[in-house]
C-alpha positions, 0 to 999 in steps of 0.5 A: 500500500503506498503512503498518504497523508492522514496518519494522525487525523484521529488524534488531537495532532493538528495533522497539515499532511491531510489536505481536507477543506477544514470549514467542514462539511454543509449545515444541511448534509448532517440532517441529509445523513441522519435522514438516510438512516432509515434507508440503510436496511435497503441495498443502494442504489446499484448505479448511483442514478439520483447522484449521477443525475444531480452531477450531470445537471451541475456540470452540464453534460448528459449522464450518460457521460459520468461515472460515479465511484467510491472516491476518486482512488476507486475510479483510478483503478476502474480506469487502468482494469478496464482500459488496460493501456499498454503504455502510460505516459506520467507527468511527476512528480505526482499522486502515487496511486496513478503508478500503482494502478497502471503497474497492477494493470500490467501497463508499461509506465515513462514519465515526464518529471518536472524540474523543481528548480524551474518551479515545476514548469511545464514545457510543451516541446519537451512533453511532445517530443516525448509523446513522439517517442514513448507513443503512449496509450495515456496520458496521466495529468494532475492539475492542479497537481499534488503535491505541488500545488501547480495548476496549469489553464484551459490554453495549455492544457488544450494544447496537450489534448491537441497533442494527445490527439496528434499520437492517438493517445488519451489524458487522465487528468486528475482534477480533485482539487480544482475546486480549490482553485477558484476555476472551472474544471478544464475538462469542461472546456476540452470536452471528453472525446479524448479526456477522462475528467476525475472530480472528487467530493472528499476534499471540498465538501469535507467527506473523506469518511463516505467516499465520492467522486466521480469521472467524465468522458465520453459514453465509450469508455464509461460503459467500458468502465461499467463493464469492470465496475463491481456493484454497490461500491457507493453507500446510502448516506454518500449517494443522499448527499450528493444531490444536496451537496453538489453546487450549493452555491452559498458553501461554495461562495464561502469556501473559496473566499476563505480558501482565497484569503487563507492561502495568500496569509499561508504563502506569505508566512511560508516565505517568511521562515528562514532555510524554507523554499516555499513553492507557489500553490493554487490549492489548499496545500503547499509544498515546500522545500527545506534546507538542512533539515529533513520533514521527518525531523521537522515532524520530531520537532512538530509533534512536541507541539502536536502538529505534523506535515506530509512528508514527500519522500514517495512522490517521484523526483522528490526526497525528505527535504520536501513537505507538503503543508495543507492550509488549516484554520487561521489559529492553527496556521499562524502556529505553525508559521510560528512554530516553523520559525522556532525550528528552521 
């Protein structure tokens, strides 16, 4: 199993290495998941109809277009089963479970590994070359992109699909976090006839516990995925959720205000601690390089006074010397930036 973040998010740790929005969840959703416990006694939804209908309505495609899974971690391994690619082209550093998944497929995995002394930069020459010559089946996009934080927009992203398109390829763009960064999802501008879209519900909507996410792409691949999807992967109280929970308008006005502000007081205490480079972010998250020290004697030093940091010695091209530190509530953020300051 590979290593995540979320090690000590039952405890009284303030744990930065869990990028969850820490507002919480709607007023609403609690009565929402009371009411469904009447509905436990009876099997869910096999398809997940309600739910699919409410995320077609607020994304605007048909239904027929969207897939409904147990977080997004489920429809990253429905995808590499039931589409079997032969090579898989990864953009990294990135989410490990992109590897994992492709690798249990039997898929032949390249990267594009960005440089993080360019600031993660992403060059379209240098990726295009590389499509001429791995040729891949998929393309694996994070964006914006954990854990570094790093979004790239609708017009470079449509020329990597102009690119995908040219070498009959195909992107997986990852786009669980974009909610976060105040724009629409660029998959929503590609369109899906050679993009597969993953949203997920956990981070924004502070679900983790009941598992939501969903992909889009064109009806071909969903009933491909249909084919390997097992039934019953989503419970009662996720699917009642989500025909609340999806586009409250108000929630959604108030997070990304609070996210806005919050963010922007991170980066600024960030830069302010001595031997820490801190890279610049368009999620709930940053992640940040450390001089002379490493993030598992940052954490020794942290937990004295119960907070802890996600350290990023898995993530590919990455080592120990890298965290990522997730925006929390303004109290616990100028502790740690304090805190930060005492040690670095």
């Amino acid at each position: 199993m590979n290593k995540h973040g979320g090690y000590y998010g039952n405890s009284d740790v303030v744990d930065y290495s869990v990028n969850i929005n820490p507002l919480g969840l709607p007023d609403d959703i609690r009565e929402t998941i009371i009411s469904s416990i009447d509905n436990i006694g009876k099997y869910p939804d096999i398809g997940g109809t309600a739910a699919k209908e409410a995320v077609a309505k607020y994304i605007n495609v048909d239904s027929n277009k969207i897939i409904m899974g147990n977080g997004a971690s489920e429809l990253i391994y429905l995808f590499a089963r039931a589409m079997k690619p032969k090579k898989v082209l990864i953009i990294e550093p990135t989410f490990n479970e992109y590897r994992r998944a492709f690798l249990l497929a039997g898929s032949e995995i390249d990267d594009y590994v960005l440089d993080s002394d360019d600031d993660f930069g992403f060059d379209l020459e240098m990726f295009s070359r590389k499509m001429e010559v791995f040729q891949p089946d998929v393309v694996v996009l994070c964006n914006p992109n954990n854990p570094t934080g790093k979004y790239l927009g609708v017009d470079i992203v449509s020329k990597i699909v102009d690119i995908v398109k040219r070498e009959n390829s195909f992107l997986f763009i990852d786009e669980s976090f974009v909610e976060f960064t105040g724009y629409e999802p660029v998959g929503n501008c590609t369109g899906y006839e050679h993009v597969f879209s993953l949203r997920s519900m956990t981070k924004y909507y502070a679900v983790p516990g009941l598992r939501i996410g969903y992909g889009v792409t064109n009806d071909k691949v969903i009933e491909k995925m249909e084919e390997y999807k097992e039934p019953w992967t989503m419970n009662t109280f996720a699917l009642d959720i989500v025909p609340k929970i999806i586009g409250d308008s108000d929630f959604c006005e108030n997070v990304n205000k609070w996210v806005k502000r919050e963010r922007e007081y991170m980066y600024e205490g960030l830069c302010s601690v001595g031997n820490l480079k801190v890279y610049k972010s368009y999620s709930n998250f940053f992640l940040c390089k450390l001089d002379y020290f490493s993030g598992n004697m940052l954490n020794l030093e942290l937990l004295k006074d119960n907070m802890y940091v996600r350290v990023c010695d898995d993530f590919k091209s990455l080592s120990e010397e890298f965290v990522r530190i997730a925006v929390k509530r303004h109290g616990d953020n100028e502790k740690l930036v304090s805190m930060l300051n005492k040690i670095l």
